[in-house]
Structure formats: structure tokens, C-alpha cells
matplotlib code that plots the C-alpha trace (Angstrom):
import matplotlib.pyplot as plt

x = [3.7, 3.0, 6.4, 3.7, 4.7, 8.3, 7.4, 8.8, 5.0, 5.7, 3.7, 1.5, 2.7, 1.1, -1.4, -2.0, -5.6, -4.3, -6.7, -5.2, -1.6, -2.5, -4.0, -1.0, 1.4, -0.6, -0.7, 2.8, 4.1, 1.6, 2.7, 6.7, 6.2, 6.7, 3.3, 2.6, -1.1, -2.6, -0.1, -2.2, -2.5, -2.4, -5.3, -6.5, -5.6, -2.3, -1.5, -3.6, -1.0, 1.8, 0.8, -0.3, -3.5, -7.0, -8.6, -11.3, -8.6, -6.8, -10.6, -11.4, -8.1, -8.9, -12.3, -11.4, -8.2, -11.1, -13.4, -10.6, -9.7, -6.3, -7.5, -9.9, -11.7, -12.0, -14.6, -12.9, -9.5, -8.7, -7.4, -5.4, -3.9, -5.6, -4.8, -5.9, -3.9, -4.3, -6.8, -5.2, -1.3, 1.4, 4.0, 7.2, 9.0, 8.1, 10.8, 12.8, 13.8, 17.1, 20.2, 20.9, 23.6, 26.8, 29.1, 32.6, 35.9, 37.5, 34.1, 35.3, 33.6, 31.0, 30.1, 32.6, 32.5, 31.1, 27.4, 26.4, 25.8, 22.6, 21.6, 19.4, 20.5, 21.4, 23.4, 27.3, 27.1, 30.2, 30.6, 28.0, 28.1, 26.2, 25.6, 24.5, 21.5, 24.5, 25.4, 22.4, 21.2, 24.4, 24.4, 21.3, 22.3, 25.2, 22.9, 20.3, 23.4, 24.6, 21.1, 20.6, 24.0, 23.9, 26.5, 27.0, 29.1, 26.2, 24.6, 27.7, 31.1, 33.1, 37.0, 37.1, 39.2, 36.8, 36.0, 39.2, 38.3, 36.9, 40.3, 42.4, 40.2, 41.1, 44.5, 44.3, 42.5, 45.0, 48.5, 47.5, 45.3, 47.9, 51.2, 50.3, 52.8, 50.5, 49.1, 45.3, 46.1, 47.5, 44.1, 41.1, 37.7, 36.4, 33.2, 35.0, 38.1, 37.0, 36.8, 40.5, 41.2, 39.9, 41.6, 45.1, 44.6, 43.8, 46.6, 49.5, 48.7, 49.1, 47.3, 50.3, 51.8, 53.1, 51.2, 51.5, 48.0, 47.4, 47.0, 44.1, 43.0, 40.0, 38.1, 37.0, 40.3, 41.8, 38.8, 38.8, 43.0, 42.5, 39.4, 41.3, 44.4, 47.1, 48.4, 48.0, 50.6, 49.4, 51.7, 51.3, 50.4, 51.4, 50.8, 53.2, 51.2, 52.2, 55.4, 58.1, 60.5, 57.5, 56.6, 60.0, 60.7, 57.8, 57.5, 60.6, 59.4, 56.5, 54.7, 52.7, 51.3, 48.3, 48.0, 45.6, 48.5, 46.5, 44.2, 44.7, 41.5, 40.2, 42.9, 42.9, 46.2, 48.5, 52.1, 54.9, 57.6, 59.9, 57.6, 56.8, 60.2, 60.9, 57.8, 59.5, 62.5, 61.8, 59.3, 61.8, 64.3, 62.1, 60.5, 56.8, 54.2, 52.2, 48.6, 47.7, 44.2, 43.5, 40.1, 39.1, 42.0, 40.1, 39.1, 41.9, 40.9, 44.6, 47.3, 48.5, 48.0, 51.0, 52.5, 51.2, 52.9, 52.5, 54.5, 57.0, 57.8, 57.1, 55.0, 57.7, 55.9, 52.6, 49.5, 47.6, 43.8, 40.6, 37.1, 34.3, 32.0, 33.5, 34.0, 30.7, 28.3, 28.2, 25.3, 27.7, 29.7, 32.8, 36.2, 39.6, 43.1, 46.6, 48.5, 52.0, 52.9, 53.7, 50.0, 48.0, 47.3, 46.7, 44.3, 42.3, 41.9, 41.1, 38.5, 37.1, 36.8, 34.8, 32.1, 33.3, 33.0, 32.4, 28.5, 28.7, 26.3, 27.4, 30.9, 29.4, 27.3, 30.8, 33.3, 30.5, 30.3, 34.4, 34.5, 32.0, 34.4, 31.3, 33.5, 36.4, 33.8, 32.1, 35.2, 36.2, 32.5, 32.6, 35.7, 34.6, 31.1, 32.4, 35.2, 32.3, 30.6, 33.4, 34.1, 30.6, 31.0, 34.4, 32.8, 29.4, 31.4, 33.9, 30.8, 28.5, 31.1, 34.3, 34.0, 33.5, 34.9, 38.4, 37.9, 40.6, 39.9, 41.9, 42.9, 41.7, 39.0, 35.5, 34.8, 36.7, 37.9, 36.0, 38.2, 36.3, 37.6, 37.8, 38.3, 34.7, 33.9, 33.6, 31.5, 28.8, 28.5, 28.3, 25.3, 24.1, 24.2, 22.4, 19.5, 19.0, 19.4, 22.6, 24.9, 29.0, 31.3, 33.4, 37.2, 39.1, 37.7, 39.4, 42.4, 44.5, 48.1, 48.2, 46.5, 43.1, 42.3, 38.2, 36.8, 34.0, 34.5, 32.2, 31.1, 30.1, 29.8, 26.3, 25.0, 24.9, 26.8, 23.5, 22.6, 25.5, 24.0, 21.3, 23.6, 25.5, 22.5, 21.0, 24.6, 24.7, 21.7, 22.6, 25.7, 24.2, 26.1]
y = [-26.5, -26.8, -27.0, -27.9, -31.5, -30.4, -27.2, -27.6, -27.7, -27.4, -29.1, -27.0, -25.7, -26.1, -23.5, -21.7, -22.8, -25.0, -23.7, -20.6, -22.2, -23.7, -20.7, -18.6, -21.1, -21.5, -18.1, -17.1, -19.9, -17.6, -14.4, -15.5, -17.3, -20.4, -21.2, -19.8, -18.6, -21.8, -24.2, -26.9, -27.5, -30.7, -32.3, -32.3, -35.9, -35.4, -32.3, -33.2, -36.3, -34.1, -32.1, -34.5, -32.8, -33.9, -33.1, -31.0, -28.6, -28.3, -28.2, -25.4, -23.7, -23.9, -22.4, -19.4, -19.5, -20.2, -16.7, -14.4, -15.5, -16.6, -20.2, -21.6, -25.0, -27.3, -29.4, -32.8, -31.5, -30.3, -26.9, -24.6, -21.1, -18.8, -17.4, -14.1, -12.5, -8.8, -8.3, -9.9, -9.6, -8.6, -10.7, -8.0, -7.5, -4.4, -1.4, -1.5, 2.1, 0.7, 0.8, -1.8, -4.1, -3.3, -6.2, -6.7, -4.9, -7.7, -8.6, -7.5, -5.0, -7.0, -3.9, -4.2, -7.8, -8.2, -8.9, -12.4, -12.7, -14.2, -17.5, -17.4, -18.3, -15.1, -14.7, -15.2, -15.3, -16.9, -20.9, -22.3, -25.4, -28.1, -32.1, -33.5, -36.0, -39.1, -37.7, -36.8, -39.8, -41.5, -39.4, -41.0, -43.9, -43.3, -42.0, -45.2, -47.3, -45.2, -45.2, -48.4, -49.2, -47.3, -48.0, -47.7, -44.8, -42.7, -43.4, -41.7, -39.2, -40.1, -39.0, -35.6, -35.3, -37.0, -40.8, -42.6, -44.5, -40.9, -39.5, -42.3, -41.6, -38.0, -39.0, -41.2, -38.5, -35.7, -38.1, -39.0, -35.8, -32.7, -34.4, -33.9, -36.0, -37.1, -40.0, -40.9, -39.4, -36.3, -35.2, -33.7, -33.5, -29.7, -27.6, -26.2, -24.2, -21.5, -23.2, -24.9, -20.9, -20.5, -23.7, -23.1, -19.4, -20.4, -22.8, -20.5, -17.0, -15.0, -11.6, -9.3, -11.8, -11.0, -12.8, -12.2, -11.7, -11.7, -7.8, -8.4, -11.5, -13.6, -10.9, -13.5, -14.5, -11.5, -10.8, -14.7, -13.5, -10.1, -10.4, -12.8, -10.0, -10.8, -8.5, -8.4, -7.9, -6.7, -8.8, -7.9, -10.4, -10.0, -12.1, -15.0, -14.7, -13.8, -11.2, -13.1, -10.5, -7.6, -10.3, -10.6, -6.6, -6.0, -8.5, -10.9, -12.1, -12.8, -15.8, -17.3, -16.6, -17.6, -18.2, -19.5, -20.2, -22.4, -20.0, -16.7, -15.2, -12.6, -12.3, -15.7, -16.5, -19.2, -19.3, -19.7, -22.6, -19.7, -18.3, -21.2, -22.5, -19.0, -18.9, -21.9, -21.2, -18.2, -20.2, -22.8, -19.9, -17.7, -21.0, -19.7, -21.9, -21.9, -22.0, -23.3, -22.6, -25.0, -24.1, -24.9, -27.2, -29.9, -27.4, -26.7, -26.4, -26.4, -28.4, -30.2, -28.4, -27.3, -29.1, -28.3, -26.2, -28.7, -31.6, -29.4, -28.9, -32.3, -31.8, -29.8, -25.7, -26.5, -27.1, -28.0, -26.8, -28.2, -28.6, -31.1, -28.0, -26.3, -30.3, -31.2, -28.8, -26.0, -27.2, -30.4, -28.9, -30.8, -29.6, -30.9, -29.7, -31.8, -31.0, -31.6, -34.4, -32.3, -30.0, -33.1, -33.6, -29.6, -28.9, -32.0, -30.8, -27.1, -29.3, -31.0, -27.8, -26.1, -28.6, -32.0, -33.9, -33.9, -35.2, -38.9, -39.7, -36.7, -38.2, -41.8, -40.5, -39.1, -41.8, -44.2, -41.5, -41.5, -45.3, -46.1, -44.0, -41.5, -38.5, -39.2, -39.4, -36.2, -34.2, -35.5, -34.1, -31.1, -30.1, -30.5, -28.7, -25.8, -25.1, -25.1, -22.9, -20.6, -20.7, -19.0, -16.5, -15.1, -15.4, -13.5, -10.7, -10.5, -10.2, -8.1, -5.8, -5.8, -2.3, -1.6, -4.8, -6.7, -10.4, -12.5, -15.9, -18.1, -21.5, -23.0, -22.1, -21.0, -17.4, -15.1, -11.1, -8.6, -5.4, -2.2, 0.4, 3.7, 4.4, 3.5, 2.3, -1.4, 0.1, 1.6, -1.6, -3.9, -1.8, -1.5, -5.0, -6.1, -3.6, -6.4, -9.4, -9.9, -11.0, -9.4, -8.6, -5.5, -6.0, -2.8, -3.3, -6.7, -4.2, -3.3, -1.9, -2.5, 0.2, -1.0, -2.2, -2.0, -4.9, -7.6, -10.5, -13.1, -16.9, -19.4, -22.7, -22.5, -21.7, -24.2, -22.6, -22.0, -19.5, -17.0, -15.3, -14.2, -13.1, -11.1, -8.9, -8.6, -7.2, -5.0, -3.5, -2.7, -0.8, 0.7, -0.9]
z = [27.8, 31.6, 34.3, 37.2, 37.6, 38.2, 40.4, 44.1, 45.7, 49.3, 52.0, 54.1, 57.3, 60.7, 62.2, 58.8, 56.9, 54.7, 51.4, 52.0, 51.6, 48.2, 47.1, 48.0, 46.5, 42.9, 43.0, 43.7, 41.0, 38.5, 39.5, 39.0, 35.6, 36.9, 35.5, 32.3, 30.8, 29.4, 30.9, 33.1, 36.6, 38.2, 39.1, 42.3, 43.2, 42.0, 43.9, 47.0, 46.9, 46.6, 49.6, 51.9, 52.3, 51.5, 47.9, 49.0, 50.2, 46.9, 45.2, 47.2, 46.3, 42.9, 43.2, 44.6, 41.6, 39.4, 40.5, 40.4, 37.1, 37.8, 36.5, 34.0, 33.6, 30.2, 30.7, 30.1, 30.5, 33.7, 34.9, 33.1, 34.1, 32.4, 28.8, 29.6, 33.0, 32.3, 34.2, 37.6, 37.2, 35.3, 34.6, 34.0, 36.7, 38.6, 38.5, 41.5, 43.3, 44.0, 40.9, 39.2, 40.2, 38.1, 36.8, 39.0, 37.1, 36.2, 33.7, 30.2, 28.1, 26.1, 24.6, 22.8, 21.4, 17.9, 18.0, 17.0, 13.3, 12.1, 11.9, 8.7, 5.6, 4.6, 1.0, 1.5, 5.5, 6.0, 8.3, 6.8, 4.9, 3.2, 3.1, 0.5, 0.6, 0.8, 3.8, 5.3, 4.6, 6.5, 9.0, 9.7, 9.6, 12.3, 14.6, 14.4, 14.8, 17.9, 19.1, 18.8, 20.7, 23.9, 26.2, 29.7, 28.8, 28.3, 31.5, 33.4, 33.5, 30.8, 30.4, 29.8, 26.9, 24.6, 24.1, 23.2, 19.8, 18.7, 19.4, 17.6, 14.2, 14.6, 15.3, 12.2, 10.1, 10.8, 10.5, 7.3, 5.8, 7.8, 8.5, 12.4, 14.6, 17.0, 19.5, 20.3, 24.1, 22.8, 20.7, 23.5, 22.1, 22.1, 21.1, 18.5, 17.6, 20.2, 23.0, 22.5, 21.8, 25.2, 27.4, 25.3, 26.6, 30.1, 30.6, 28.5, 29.8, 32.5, 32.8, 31.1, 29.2, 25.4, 23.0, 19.2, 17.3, 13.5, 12.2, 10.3, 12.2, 13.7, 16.0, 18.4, 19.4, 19.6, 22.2, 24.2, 24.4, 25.7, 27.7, 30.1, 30.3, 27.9, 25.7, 21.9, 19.8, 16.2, 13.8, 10.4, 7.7, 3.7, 0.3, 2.5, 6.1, 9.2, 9.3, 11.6, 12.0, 12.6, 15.7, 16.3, 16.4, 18.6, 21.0, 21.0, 24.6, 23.8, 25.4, 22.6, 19.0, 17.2, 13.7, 11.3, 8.7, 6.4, 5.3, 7.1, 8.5, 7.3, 4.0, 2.7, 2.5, 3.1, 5.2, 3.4, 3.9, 4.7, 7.3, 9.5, 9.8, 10.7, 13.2, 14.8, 15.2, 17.4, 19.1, 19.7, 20.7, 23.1, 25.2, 23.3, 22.5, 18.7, 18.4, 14.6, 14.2, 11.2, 11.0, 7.1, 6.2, 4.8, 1.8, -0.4, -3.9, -5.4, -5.1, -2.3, 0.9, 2.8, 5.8, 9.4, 11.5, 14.3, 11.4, 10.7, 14.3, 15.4, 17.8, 20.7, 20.8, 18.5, 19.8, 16.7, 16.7, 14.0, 14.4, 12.6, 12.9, 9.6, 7.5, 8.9, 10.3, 12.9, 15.2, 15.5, 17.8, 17.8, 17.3, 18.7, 19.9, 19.5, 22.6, 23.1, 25.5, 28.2, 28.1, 27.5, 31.8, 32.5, 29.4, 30.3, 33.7, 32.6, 30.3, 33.4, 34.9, 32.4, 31.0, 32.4, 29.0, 25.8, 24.8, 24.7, 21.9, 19.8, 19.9, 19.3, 15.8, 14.6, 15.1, 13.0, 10.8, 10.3, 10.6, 8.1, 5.7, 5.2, 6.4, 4.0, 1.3, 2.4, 2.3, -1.3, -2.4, -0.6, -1.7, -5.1, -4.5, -2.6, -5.6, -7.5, -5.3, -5.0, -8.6, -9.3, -7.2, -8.1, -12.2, -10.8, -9.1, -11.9, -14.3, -12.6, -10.3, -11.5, -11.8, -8.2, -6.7, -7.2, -5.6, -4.2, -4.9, -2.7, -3.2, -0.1, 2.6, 2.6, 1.7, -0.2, 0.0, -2.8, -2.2, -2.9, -5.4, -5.4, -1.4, -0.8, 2.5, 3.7, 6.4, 4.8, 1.8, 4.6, 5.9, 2.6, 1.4, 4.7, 4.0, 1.2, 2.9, 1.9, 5.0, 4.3, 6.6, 6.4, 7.4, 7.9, 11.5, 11.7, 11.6, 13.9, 14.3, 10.3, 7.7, 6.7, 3.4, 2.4, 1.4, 1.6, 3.1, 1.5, 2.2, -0.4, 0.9, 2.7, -0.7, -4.3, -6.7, -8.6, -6.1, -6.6, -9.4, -7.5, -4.7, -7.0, -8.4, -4.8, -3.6, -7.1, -6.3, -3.0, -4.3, -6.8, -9.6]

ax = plt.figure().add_subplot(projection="3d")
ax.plot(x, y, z, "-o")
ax.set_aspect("equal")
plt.show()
């Protein structure tokens, strides 16, 4: 690959030999990277044309590129920059006496952020998920379609908080599949659950401010929360979620809490009826806002699934949080927020502010994708796959490891909790089971105020349920079982 034709060539400047001005400026595009080995130069028509000067100048510039060996000749082809540079520059950056510059205060401590998991298939890594060849196959289909259909929408700045028919099929979707009170103008199109972590954040928070955090809980909010100054409160969570009265005891002021009450992350477990009224009633009585993360709602593998938070309430201290990036697929990136009346103008703005838009033709695949009534069907197989999925696993681990290992097989979500016996460390099977290409996750760290229990935190929805077995002896053997 070649960048030459959109390199800012610069005409010549007066009183300076003008070969030695194309010389310097090919050679200076070489010397940054700008122009890679073996990427091509133009020609010299095309860059004489560009410079306003005549050819023979650039021709002769490329001669004496062509002796030093900054630049080679294919007969037939042109000029190229040469594949071999080692004996005329080197492209790394020459150390520099001076010290480095060091990152402003305020910049948090990505040191201490967790680093990014892979992004190969590794056994049991947890978000991944699967289509079926029906769905590939209409996803396909949506995209022609949307392809085919280009609007003058995508030609320009749309409205920041998503394109409106998207948001009334979401608004559809979650009145009748989560109970969710909710208009077409209250739902804004996001990236994901994160980044409506990170606007709700923005627009709730000061720098100081009280704000009650699940103890175990999702590391990557706890770090969007505190990075930008708030203050976590570790709230406890038990067999019915998230401990009201610990909350309560702690922080009573408190400006806001987040919850994932559907399927508690990293423990699995659902919110009680008891607890969520509870959670808002303080809410209701302390002026705090509710963030409901319902990040894997759509997979519930046992009875009916449990009103929202954001239902129950009616829509008043909730801002209701889900993303197509878990029911669909990450690289999708496509999520959405419910925001109560009165937020809906300030998050869209904040929106505006951060990435102007969503992506036009992303959001036009999905809504044919939903209209079509492809995603509906999707869900209904996935659900039934990934029990399947998670069904094999929990058997495998049972089978193989139930001497080691005592799995917590939840009734909705997408990975489950294998809690190790016998005090051993989380730490060091994590390490282990990664020395075998098996991806776990260990999650006393995920702990905070609240004693840690070991265990393995384990996906199975990136993976057919044929595959678990496999799994299983891979993570055996890296135990030693």
C-alpha cells in the first residue's frame, strides 16, 4: 500500500534549485514513514503536475533517489521506495536527550485498568457469541437492502441520538420483551453499554460525588466511574443481588448506583422483587438516579424473566441501559440507553460532544434486521442454543472436575462461576489455564470492600455446545485434575 497520492507535496519555493526540493521532500516523506519500503511513487507526470514544475525536474529527482538507493525502478511499473532501507535510514525514531513528556494529573492511572482480553477464540472467553447460518445469511440480506437504499442521510450529520425509526423498534423491542416504560425520543443510540456507562457518568457526577458500586462488580465501570472522580461505594451483593441497606448504611447520600440486577456481573445472580422496590424507594427518597445495566437480558434460560428496574419505577430515577452487541455481535457496536424525560436533551448533547452520531448505515442494517422480524427470531434460537451451550458445560465440569470445581449454573446470562475448592487460588488457575489456551477470568480481584470468593468465571456462548468437552479436558489438564 502506497499513501503518496494523498501526501501534502508542496510546491517548490523560489530561489532554491528546484531538483533539490523534490529530492529533499521524497526524501523526508521516506525518512518519517510517510512512505513505506515498497510503496509506489507517483509518476513523474503526476507529481511534476502536482508541483507545478516541469518533468525533467521530478525525473532528475528520482535519479539521484534512484543511486542512493532510497528508490527502485520496475520496469513496466513505475517507481517504488525501496524494499530494502538499511543501508540508507532507519526508520525508529532516534532517542531524544531530553525526558519524556509525562501525562497531566488529572490523566488516570491506566496502569491500573485491566489489560484488554484477547480477541481469539480462546475456550470459554467470555462476550462472545454466535449466528447461525439463518442469520448470517439475513444479515446479509439487510445490508444489500440498506446498500441498495442509501439515503441522503448518509451523505450528512444525522441526529445524534440515533436514527429515529431505529429508536422506535428499540422502543417497541424493550416495551414488549423488559416492561420498559418508554417513548421512541427517550431511547439514544450508543456503542454499547460502556459508552452509556460513560455519558450517564458524565452528565450525573461530579468529581466527589457518592455513587454506590456492586462489591463484586463489572471492573470496567467501576474504573469509567472512578477515573472521572466519583467515589465508589462497595455495596455488597448476596444469593438476592445488591444489599439495599449495606448501600443504605454506607452511603445514604449517595448520588447514583449502578446495577446489573438481571444477571449480576461477575456472580450470576438475579435481584429480588424485594430488592428493587427497596433500591427504589431510596432512590426515590435521596433525589439519586439508577443505572440498570441490562447487558444479557435477552438470555434467560428459565422462566419468565423479571421486571426491569426502569418498569417497576416507571420511568422517574432509572436510566435503563442494553446493547445489540451481546444479542447480536460485539464488532456491531450498537448499544442503547432509555433516559428519563428530563435527561433525554443533556445526554444527547454530551453524545454530540463525544462522537457526533451514531454510524448511519450500521444503524440502517439493524433496523431491517429487527423489521424483517430476523432479530426476534435470532433471539428465540439463541436462547435455545446457548442453554444448550451452557448446559454442556456445567455437565463437562460436573463430570470431569467436580472434585476441584463447584459450578454455578445460572438461569440467565452468558457465562457461568466454577468456584474452586479447597482455598486454591483463582489467581494462579487463571494463569494456568491460559498456559493452555484456555481463556478464564479469576474474580476475587473483581472484589472489593467484600471478602473474596475463588472462582472461575467462564463463558459459553462463543462456543457450540459440542466444543465444551474439549474445553473441559484442556482446563483439567491445566489444573492437574
Amino acid at each position: 500500500m502506497s499513501w503518496a497520492d494523498v501526501y501534502p507535496w508542496a510546491a517548490p519555493e523560489a530561489g532554491r534549485p528546484v531538483i533539490r526540493q523534490v529530492y529533499d521532500q521524497v526524501r523526508s516523506a521516506i525518512h518519517t514513514g510517510a512512505l513505506r519500503p515498497g510503496g509506489r511513487l507517483p509518476s513523474s507526470r503526476d507529481l511534476a503536475s502536482r508541483l507545478g514544475v516541469a518533468r525533467a525536474s521530478v525525473v532528475a529527482a528520482y535519479d539521484q533517489l534512484l543511486a542512493e538507493g532510497y528508490a527502485e525502478g520496475r520496469t513496466g511499473s513505475g517507481t517504488y521506495v525501496s524494499q530494502d532501507l538499511s543501508g540508507v535510514l532507519d526508520l525508529k525514531a532516534s532517542p531524544q536527550a531530553a525526558a519524556p513528556p509525562v501525562p497531566p494529573e488529572r490523566i488516570p492511572d491506566v496502569a491500573s485498568f485491566p489489560a484488554p482480553r484477547s480477541t481469539e477464540p480462546m475456550t470459554f472467553s467470555n462476550g462472545r457469541t454466535l449466528m447461525d447460518a439463518r442469520a448470517l445469511d439475513a444479515w446479509a440480506a439487510s445490508t444489500r437492502r440498506a446498500l441498495r437504499t442509501l439515503g441522503p442521510e448518509h451523505f450528512g450529520y444525522s441526529e445524534p441520538a440515533g436514527d429515529g425509526r431505529l429508536r422506535a423498534a428499540v422502543a417497541d423491542y424493550l416495551r414488549a420483551a423488559r416492561g420498559v416504560v418508554c417513548e421512541p425520543d427517550q431511547v439514544i443510540v450508543t456503542s454499547g453499554a460502556q459508552h452509556a456507562v460513560d455519558l450517564t457518568s458524565r452528565l450525573l457526577l461530579k468529581p466527589g460525588d457518592k455513587v454506590w458500586l456492586e462489591d463484586p462488580g463489572y471492573p470496567q465501570t467501576w474504573h469509567a466511574l472512578t477515573s472521572g472522580g466519583a467515589q465508589g461505594v462497595p455495596v455488597p451483593v448476596d444469593r438476592s443481588g445488591l444489599v439495599v441497606q449495606s448501600g443504605i448504611v454506607a452511603a445514604p447520600d449517595a448520588r447514583a448506583a449502578f446495577v446489573t440486577p438481571s444477571h449480576q456481573f461477575p456472580l450470576g445472580v438475579a435481584m429480588s422483587m424485594g430488592r428493587r422496590l427497596e433500591l427504589i424507594a431510596w432512590a426515590r427518597a435521596a433525589g439519586a438516579w439508577i443505572v440498570e445495566d441490562d447487558y444479557a437480558s435477552e438470555f434467560r434460560y428459565a422462566g419468565a424473566p423479571l421486571a426491569s428496574l426502569q418498569g417497576l419505577d416507571g420511568g422517574e430515577r432509572v436510566i435503563y441501559v442494553g446493547t445489540l452487541n451481546k444479542s447480536l455481535f460485539p464488532g456491531l457496536r450498537l448499544g442503547y440507553l432509555v433516559a428519563p424525560k428530563a435527561l433525554v436533551e443533556p445526554l444527547s448533547a454530551l453524545r454530540r460532544l463525544a462522537d457526533r452520531q451514531p454510524p448511519s448505515l450500521t444503524q440502517a442494517v439493524t433496523l431491517d434486521f429487527m423489521e424483517s422480524g430476523q432479530f426476534a427470531a435470532h433471539i428465540r434460537r439463541r436462547r435455545l442454543a446457548y442453554k444448550a451451550q451452557r448446559d454442556a458445560l456445567a455437565e463437562a465440569l460436573a463430570r470431569r472436575m467436580g472434585d476441584v470445581l463447584e459450578p454455578d449454573v445460572p438461569d440467565q446470562g452468558m457465562h457461568l462461576i466454577a468456584y474452586l475448592k479447597y482455598g486454591r487460588s483463582d489467581l494462579d488457575a487463571e494463569t494456568q489455564a491460559a498456559a493452555r489456551g484456555v481463556l478464564t477470568r479469576a474474580i476475587s480481584p473483581l472484589h472489593h470492600a467484600a471478602a473474596p470468593r475463588h472462582g472461575l468465571l467462564l463463558g459459553f456462548t462463543g462456543f457450540p455446545a459440542k466444543a465444551m468437552d474439549a474445553g473441559v479436558a484442556r482446563l483439567a489438564a491445566a489444573l492437574g485434575v
